[in-house]
C-alpha positions in Angstrom: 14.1 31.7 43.0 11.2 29.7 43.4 9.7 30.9 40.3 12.6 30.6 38.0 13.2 26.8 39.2 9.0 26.3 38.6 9.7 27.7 35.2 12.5 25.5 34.4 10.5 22.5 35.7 7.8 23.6 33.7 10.1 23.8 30.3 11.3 20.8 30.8 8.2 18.9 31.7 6.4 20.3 28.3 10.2 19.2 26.3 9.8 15.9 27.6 6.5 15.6 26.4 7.3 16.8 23.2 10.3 14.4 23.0 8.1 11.7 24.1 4.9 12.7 21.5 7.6 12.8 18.5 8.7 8.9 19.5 5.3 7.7 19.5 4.5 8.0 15.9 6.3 7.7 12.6 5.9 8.4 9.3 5.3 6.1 6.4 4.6 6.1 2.7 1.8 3.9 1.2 1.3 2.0 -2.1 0.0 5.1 -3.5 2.6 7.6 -2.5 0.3 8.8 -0.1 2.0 9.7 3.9 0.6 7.8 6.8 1.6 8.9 10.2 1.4 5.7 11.6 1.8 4.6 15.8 5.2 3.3 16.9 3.4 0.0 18.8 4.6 -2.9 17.2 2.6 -5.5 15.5 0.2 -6.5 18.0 -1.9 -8.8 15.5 -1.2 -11.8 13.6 -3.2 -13.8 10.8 -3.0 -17.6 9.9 -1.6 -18.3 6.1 -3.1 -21.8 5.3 -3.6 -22.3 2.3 -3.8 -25.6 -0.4 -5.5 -24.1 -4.0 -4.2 -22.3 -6.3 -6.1 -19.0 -5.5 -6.3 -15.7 -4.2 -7.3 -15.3 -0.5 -7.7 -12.7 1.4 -5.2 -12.8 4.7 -6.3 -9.4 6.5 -9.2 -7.9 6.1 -9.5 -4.1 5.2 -11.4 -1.7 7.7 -12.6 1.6 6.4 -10.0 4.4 7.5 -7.5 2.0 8.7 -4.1 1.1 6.9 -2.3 -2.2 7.9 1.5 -2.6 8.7 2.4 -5.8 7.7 5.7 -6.5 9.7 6.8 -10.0 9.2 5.4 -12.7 7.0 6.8 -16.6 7.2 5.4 -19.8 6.0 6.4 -23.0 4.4 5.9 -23.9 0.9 5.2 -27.5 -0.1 3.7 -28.9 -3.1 4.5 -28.8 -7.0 5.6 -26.0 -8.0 4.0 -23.4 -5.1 4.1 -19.7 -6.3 2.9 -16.3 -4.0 2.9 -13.0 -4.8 1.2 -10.4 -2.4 -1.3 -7.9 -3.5 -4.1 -5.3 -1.5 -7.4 -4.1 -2.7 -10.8 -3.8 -1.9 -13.6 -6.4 -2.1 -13.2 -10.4 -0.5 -10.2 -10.9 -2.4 -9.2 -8.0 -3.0 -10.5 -7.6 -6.7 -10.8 -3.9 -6.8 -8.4 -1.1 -6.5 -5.8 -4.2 -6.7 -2.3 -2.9 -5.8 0.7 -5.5 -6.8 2.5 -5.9 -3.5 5.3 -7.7 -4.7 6.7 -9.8 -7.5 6.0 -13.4 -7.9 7.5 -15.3 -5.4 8.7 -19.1 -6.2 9.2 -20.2 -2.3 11.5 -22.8 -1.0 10.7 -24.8 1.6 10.6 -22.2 4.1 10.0 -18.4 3.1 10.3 -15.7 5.7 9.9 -11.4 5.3 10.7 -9.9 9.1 11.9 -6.7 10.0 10.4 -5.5 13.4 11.6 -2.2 12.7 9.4 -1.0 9.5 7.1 -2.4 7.0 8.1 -5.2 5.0 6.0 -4.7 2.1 4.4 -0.9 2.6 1.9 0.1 4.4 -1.6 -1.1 2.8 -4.4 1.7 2.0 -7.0 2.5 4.3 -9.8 0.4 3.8 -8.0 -2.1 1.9 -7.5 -5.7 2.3 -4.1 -8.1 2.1 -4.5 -10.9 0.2 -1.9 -13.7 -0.9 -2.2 -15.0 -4.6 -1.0 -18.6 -4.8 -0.4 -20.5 -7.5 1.0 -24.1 -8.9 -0.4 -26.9 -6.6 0.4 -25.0 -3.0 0.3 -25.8 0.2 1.4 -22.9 2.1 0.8 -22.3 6.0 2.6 -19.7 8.3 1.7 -16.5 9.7 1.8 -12.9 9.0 2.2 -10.0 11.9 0.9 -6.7 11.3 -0.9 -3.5 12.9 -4.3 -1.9 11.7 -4.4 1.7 12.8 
């Protein structure tokens, strides 16, 4: 008796840490159609927006063999005529490999993407960097949250 109950222990020891394994991780598509299995951990980082020149900056750097998970963007758009539109690529802004994130944005006064469940804008290419493309005469400040795995 002994034995079967250490075998049924056992069975469902090794289910439970299959059931926990297939909760820890979740699969994702990228800008390129590519799947990322990516960890189910939450946005643990955050990046300031501030930005007042028509321009494109760079908001998250890219590390090499790391995608980012953006999960929420907000920030506050004030000046004449304030555009954003999102892209990702390579290089300091990303210039290279550019990827067109989203379409251009014409803010109001307060702007907000959050979903703490998924992505809001797909998950960014390994190696590649998030950038914000503002136009008009901005003034934009907020904050983005994301995870770089």
């Amino acid at each position: 008796m002994r034995i079967a109950l250490a075998s049924v222990f056992a069975a469902l020891a090794l289910t439970s840490v299959a059931l926990a394994d297939s909760f820890s991780s979740v699969n994702h598509v990228d800008a390129n159609g590519n799947t990322i299995t990516s960890p189910k951990q939450g946005c643990q980082l955050s990046a300031a927006i501030n930005i007042s020149t028509a321009t494109t900056t760079q908001l998250i750097a890219g590390v090499a063999g790391q995608n980012i998970y953006v999960c929420s963007i907000i920030f506050s758009a004030t000046g004449t005529t304030p555009t954003a539109q999102f892209t990702s690529g390579t290089g300091g802004t990303c210039g290279t490999s550019t990827v067109t994130l989203s379409g251009v944005i014409i803010p109001p006064a307060f702007f907000s993407i959050v979903d703490g469940n998924s992505t809001v804008l797909g998950i960014i290419t390994a190696g590649q960097g998030f950038c914000l493309v503002s136009g008009g005469t901005p003034s934009l400040q907020g904050w983005i949250e994301y995870s770089q795995f």
